[in-house]
C-alpha positions as CSV (number, residue, x, y, z in Angstrom):
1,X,46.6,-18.6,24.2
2,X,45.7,-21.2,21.4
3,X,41.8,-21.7,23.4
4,X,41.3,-18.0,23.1
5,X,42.6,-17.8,19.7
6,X,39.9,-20.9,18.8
7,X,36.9,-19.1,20.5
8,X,37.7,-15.8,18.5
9,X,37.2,-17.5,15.8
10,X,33.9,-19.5,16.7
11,X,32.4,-16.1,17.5
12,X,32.7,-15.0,14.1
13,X,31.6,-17.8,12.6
14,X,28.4,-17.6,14.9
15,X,28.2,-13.3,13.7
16,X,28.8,-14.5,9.9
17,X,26.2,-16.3,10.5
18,X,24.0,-14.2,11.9
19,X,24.9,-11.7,9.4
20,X,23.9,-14.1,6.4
21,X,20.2,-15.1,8.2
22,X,19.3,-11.4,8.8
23,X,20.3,-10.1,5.1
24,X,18.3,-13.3,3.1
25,X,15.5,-12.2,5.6
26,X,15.6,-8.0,5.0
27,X,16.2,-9.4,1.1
28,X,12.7,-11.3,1.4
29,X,11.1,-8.4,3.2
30,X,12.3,-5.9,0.4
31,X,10.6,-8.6,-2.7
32,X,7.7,-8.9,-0.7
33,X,7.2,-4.7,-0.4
34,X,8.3,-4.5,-4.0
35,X,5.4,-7.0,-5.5
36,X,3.1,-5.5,-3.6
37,X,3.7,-2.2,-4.8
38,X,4.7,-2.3,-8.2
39,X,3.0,-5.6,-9.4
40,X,0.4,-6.6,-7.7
41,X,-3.0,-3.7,-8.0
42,X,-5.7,-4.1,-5.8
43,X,-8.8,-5.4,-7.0
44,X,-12.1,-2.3,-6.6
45,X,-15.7,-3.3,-7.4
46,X,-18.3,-0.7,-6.8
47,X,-21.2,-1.9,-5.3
48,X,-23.3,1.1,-5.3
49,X,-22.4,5.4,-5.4
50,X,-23.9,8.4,-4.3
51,X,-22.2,10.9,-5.6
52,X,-24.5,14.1,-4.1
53,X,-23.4,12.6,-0.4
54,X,-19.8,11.2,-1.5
55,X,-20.6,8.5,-0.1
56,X,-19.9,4.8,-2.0
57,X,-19.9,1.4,-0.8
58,X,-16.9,-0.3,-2.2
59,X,-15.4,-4.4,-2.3
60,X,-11.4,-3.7,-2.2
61,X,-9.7,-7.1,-2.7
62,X,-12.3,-9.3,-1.1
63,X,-13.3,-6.8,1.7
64,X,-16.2,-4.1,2.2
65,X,-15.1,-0.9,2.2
66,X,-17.0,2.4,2.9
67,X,-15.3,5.8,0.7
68,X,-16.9,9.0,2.4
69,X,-16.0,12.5,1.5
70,X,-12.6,14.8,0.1
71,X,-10.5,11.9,1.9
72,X,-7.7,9.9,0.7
73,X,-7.5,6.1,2.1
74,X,-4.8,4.0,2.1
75,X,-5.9,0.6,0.5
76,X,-2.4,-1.3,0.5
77,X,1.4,-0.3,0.0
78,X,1.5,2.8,-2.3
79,X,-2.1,2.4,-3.1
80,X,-4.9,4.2,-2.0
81,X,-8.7,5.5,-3.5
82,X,-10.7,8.3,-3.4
83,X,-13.9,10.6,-5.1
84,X,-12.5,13.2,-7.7
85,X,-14.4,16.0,-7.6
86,X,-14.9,19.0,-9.6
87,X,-15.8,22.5,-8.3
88,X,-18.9,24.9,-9.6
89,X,-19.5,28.5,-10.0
90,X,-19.8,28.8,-6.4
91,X,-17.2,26.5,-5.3
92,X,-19.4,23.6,-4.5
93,X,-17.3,20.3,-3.9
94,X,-19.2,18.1,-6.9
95,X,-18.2,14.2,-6.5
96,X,-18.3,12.4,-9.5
97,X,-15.9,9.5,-10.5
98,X,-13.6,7.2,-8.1
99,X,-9.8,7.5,-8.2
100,X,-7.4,4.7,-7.6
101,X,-4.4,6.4,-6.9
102,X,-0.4,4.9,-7.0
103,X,1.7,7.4,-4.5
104,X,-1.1,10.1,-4.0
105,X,-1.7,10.3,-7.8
106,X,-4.5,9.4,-10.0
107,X,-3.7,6.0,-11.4
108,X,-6.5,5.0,-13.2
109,X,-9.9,6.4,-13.2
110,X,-12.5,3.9,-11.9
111,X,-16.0,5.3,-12.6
């Protein structure tokens, strides 16, 4: 009775365990999502526009990048980028500035 008593309590010290080591890592996972999308912003240079195509060829955080058209991409976390447009007399799509958006809104206007 006493052996199975003992190895009761070695199972939970081996699930208390277990339980510790898996909440530090969701903890570390959660800081990491959390930087990255309140803290850090990404970093957009414009290497060159044409705004009559919507076309532009972009550096996002190191990396070439090619924004094309009424899309909206995804860059990193909640952050994405896109062409704001305005609309003429006969609802013509006009492209002219970039948008770097935070949660599907406009966060800052680029160009």
């Amino acid at each position: 009775m006493n052996n199975l008593l003992e190895k009761a309590i070695d199972k939970k010290g081996i699930l208390a365990k277990i339980a510790t080591v898996s909440v530090t890592i969701i903890a570390i996972v959660n800081l990491i999502n959390f930087y990255k999308n309140n803290i850090q912003k990404p970093k957009v240079e414009i290497i060159d526009t044409d705004n009559t195509k919507g076309v532009a060829n972009l550096k996002i955080n190191g990396r070439d990048f090619i924004l094309r058209g009424d899309s909206s991409y995804l860059i990193e976390g909640d952050w994405g980028i896109r062409f704001g447009t305005s609309f003429d007399k006969t609802a013509k799509t006009n492209y002219n500035r970039i948008e770097l958006l935070k949660r599907g809104m406009v966060y800052k206007i680029i160009s």
